[in-house]
N, C-alpha and C positions, 0 to 999 in steps of 0.2 A: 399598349400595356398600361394596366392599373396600378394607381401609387401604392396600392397590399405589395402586387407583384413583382412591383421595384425594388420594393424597402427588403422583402424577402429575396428576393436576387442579388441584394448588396450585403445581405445578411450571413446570407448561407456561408460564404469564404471563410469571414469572420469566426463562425459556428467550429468549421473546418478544421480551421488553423488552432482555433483554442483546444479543442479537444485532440489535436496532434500532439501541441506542445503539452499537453498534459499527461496523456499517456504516453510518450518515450519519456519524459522528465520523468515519472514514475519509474518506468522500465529502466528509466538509466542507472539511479538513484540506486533503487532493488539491486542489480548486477553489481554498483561498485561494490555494495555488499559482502556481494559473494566474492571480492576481489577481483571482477573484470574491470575493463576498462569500460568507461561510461558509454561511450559510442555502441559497444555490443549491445545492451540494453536498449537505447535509441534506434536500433536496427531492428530486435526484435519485435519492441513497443509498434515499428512500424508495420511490420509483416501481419503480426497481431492485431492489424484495424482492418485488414482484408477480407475478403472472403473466406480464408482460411478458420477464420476463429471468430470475428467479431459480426462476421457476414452470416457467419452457421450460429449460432448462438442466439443473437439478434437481428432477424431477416427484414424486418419493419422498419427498426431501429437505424438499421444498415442504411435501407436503399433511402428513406428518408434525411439524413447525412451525407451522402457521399451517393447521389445519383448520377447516374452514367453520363447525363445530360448537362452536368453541373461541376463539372472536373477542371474546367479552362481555364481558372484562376489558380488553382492547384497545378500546375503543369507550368504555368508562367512562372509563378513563385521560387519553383523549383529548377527549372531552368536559369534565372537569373541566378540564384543563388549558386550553382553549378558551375556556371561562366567564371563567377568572381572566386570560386575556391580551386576550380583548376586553373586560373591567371596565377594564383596564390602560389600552388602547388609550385608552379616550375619557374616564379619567381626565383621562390626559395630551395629550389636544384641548384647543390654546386658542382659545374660540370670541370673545375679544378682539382677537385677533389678524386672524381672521379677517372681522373686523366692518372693522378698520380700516385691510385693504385692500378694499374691496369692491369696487371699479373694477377694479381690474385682475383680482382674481379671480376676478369674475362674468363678467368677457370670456373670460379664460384656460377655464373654464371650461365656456362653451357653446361651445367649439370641442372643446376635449381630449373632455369627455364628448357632446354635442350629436353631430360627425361621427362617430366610433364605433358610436353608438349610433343614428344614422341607419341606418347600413353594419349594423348587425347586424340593425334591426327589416327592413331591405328583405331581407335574405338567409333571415329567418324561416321564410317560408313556403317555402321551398324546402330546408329542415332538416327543418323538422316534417313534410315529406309525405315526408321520406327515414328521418327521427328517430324522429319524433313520437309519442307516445299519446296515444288517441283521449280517453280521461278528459281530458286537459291543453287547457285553451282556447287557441284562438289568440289570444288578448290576451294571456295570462298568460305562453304562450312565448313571443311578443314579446320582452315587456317582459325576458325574463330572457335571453333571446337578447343583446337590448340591454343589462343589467346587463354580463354577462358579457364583452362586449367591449370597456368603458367603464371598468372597474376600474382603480383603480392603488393598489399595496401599498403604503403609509405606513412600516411597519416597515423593509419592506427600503430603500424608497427611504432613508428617514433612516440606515441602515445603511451607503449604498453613499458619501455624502456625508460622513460622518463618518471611514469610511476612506480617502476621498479627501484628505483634509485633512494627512496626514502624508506624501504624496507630491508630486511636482511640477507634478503634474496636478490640482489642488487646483479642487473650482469656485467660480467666484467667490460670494459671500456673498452678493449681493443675487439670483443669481439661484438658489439653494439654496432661500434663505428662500420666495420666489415658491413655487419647488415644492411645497415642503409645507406650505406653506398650500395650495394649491389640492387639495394630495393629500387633507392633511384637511376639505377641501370638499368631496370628489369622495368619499370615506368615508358623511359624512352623509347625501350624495346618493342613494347606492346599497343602504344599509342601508333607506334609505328607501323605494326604487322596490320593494325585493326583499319589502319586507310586505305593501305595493301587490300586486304580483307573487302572491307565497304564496296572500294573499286571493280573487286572483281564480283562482287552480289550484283551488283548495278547492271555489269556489261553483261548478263543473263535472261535481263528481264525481256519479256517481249518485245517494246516497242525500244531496243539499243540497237545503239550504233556504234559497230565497233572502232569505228574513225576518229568519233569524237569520244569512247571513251580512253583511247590512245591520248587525245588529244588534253585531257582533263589528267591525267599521269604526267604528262609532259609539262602541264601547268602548274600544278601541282608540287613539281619537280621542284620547276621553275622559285616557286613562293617561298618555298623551303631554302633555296641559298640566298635569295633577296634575303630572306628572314634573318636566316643564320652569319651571312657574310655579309651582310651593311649594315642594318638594323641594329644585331645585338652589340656590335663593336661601337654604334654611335650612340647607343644608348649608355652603353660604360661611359663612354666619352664624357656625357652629358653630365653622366651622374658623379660624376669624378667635380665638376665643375659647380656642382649643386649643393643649395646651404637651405636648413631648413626655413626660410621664409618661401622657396620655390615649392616647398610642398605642397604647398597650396594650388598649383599650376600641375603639378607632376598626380595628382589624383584624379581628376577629371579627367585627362590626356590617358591615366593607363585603363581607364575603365573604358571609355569609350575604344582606345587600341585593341581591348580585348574583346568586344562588341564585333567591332568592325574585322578581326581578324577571323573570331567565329564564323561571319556571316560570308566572307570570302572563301574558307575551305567546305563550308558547306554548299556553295555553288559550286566547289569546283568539286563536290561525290562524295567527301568526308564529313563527317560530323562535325557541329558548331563546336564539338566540345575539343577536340584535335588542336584547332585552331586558339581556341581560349589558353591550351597549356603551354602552344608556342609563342604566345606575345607573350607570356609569361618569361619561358627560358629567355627571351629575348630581354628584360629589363631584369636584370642581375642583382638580387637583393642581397647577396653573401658577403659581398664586400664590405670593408669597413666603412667606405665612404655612403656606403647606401643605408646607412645603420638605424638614422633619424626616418627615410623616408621606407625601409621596413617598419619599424615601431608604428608608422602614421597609416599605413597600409592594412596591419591588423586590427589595429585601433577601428579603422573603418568598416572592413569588412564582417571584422565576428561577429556583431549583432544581426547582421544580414544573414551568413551564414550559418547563424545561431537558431534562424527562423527558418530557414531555406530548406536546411540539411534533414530535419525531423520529416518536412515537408516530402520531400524527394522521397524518404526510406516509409511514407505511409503509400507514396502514389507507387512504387513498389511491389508494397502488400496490394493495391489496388488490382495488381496485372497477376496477381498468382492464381493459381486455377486449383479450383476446391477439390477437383479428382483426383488430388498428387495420391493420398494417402492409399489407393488400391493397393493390393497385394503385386501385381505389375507394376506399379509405377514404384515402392517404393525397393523392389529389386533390381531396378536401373539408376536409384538413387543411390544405394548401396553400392552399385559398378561404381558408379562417376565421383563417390565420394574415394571411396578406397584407391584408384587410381591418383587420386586429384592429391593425396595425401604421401604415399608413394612416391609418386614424380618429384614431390617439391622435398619433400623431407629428406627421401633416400638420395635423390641426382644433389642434394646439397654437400651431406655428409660427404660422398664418393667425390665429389669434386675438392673441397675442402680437404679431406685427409690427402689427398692425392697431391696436396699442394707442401704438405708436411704441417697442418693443423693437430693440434689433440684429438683425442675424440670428444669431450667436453664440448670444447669449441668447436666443432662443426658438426656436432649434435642441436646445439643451442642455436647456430645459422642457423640451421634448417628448419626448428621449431620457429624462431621469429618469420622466415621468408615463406612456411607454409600460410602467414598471415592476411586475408584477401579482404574482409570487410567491403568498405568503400568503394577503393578503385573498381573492385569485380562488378557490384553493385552497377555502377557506371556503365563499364563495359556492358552490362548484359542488357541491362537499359535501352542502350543507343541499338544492339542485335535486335529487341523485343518492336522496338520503334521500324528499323529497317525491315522487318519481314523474317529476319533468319532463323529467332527462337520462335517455334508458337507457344501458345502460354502454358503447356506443362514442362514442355521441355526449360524452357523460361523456368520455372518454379522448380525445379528440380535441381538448377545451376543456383537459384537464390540460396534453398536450401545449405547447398553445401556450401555455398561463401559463408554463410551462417555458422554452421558447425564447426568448421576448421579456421575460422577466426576464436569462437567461443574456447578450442581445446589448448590455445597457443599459453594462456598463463596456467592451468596446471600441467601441461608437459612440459614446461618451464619449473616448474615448481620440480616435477617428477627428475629431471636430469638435476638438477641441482643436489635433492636426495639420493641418487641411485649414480651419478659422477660428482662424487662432494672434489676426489680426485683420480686424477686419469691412470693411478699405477695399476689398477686391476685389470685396466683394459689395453694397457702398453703392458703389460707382462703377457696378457692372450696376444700381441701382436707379436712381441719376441717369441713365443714358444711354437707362432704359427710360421715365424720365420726361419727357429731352429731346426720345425720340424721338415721343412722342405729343403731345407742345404743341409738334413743327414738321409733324405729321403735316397734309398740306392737309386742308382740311374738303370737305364734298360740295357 
């Protein structure tokens, strides 16, 4: 190799990355504008350097930036940064929290995830015979059919409530709090089905064996209570005992923990990424005692994931496929969106008022938990990578994480206008209740 060839092989990343962070910074910027949350903008800024737009526009421009051949530092980048933001994520899961709502968020939640993920396994089969590869079992598309429709982004959600909070459209605290908790129930859920999921893509392929993929379930199993039942308990331990001069000691140990735990569920079928979110659960940031050694955790990672994240949501736009826009493709974008929206919004509400909620309030759940961004992004990622999505159907699911992340602050806006208060729609409740206890009988 010639030192031109070097200097441009070590150049090109460089190139990459500045013109990523440049346009989502842009995109982000523009969006808060419009009052989104910055990440939507970062999302779309990415989808936007693809083939969809940047790739059709500027075809020279394109393959010269971002050649097929030249993507390997881009994929690293992104994955690293990936590892260290889902360790983050479920650091910062408080599964106390979670424990002690459980009524309400076991309800809330076999509606939000339950009807979605009805709406997606029933439309399954009529994806996979338009989708589908024949390696991929019909259970395992199922089931990831169903992940993918059932998602809701915890980041962005907690993102869009938080900026909510300095405007006058502020949501109320009790029904925030609901949110996410249920988001981060609906997190563990999906992390959960999608090993499930993985597991049964694998035992499919031609060259499996069904002994050892029994055997890789079992181990599996196995990693999961080590994880949860000695691990997370000694690590409280630990951290109970901990003062911030061990910081120093405690951030190397969880970065590499979360390395090394990727790297182990991903031998044993599941994705590196699985694994990253349960060394996470496993070192407890919620507590008071962990309080110094969260502050130093962010501290460290944002800049990474500050570079990582834009990364990830271009290499994204990288996999979408330029045919979406046919008149076919975007009438099964239209199915997958209307369901996808349905599921999450309506199975919220129904679950919610069932529990004795306003309608306000489990209008507004359902708006925040229709919210997918990120997490989906992830999920469909780790699908595109395993074989399961091909790249329209892939581009068709980015889509609508898009869209139904994008509509979450004006139908926030909208319920807040058209429910300023719930007596119009508890007086239809009473008048639908009077009308059936004067209904005659047969």
């Amino acid at each position: 190799m010639t030192a031109p060839d070097l200097v441009s092989q070590l150049l090109l990343p460089v190139l990459q990355v500045a013109a990523i962070l440049c346009v989502t910074s842009l995109c982000g910027y523009a969006l808060q504008r419009l009052r989104q949350p910055r990440v939507v903008g970062e999302i779309a800024g990415g989808l936007l350097l693809g083939p969809l737009a940047f790739g059709h526009l500027f075809p020279a421009t394109f393959a010269a930036l971002f050649p097929a051949t030249h993507l390997q530092a881009l994929e690293t980048v992104s994955n690293i940064g990936l590892v260290l933001f889902l360790f983050l994520s479920g650091a910062e899961l408080d599964l106390a929290t979670i424990r002690g709502n459980r009524r309400s968020t076991l309800a809330i939640l076999l509606g939000n995830v339950g009807l979605p993920f009805a709406l997606g396994a029933a439309v399954s089969p009529m994806l996979r015979a338009r989708f589908g590869r024949p390696h991929v079992s019909p259970l395992g598309f199922l089931l990831f059919t169903g992940i993918a429709m059932s998602i809701t982004a915890l980041p962005v959600l907690a993102r869009i409530i938080e900026e909510r909070k300095s405007t006058r459209l502020r949501i109320d605290p009790s029904t925030a709090t609901t949110a996410l908790i249920c988001a981060a129930t609906n997190d563990l859920l999906a992390w959960s089905l999608l090993a499930l999921a993985l597991n049964l893509t694998h035992s499919q392929q031609p060259d499996h064996n069904l002994a050892a993929t029994g055997l890789r379930l079992l181990a599996l199993l196995a990693y999961l209570a080590v994880m949860l039942l000695l691990v997370r308990p000694l690590a409280k331990r630990l951290l109970v005992r901990s003062s911030s001069p061990r910081i120093a000691f405690w951030l190397p140990g969880a970065v590499a923990f979360a390395f090394l735990s990727a790297r182990i569920t991903e031998a044993l079928g599941v994705h590196a990424f699985f694994g990253a979110f349960l060394a996470g659960i496993c070192i407890p940031l919620t507590s008071s005692d962990a309080a110094p050694l969260e502050q130093a955790f962010r501290k460290t990672f944002r800049p990474i994931t500050w570079i990582a994240l834009p990364v990830f949501f271009a290499m994204t736009g990288l996999r979408m496929q330029p045919g979406t826009f046919s008149l076919g493709s975007m009438e099964w974008f239209a199915l997958i969106l209307v369901l996808a929206v349905t599921g999450k919004i309506g199975g919220a509400i129904f679950a919610a008022r069932a529990t004795g909620m306003q309608w306000k309030m489990s209008t507004q759940i359902g708006i925040l938990l229709n919210t997918r961004g990120l997490v989906e992004l992830i999920v469909l990622n780790v699908g595109y990578k395993e074989g399961v999505l091909t790249p329209l159907l892939f581009t068709l699911f980015v889509l609508m994480a898009l869209v139904t992340t994008a509509m979450t602050v004006p139908l926030l806006d909208l319920s807040e206008r058209w429910g300023g208060n719930d007596r119009p729609l508890e007086a239809f409740d009473d008048a639908l209740h009077h009308s059936r206890r004067s209904k005659p009988s047969r």
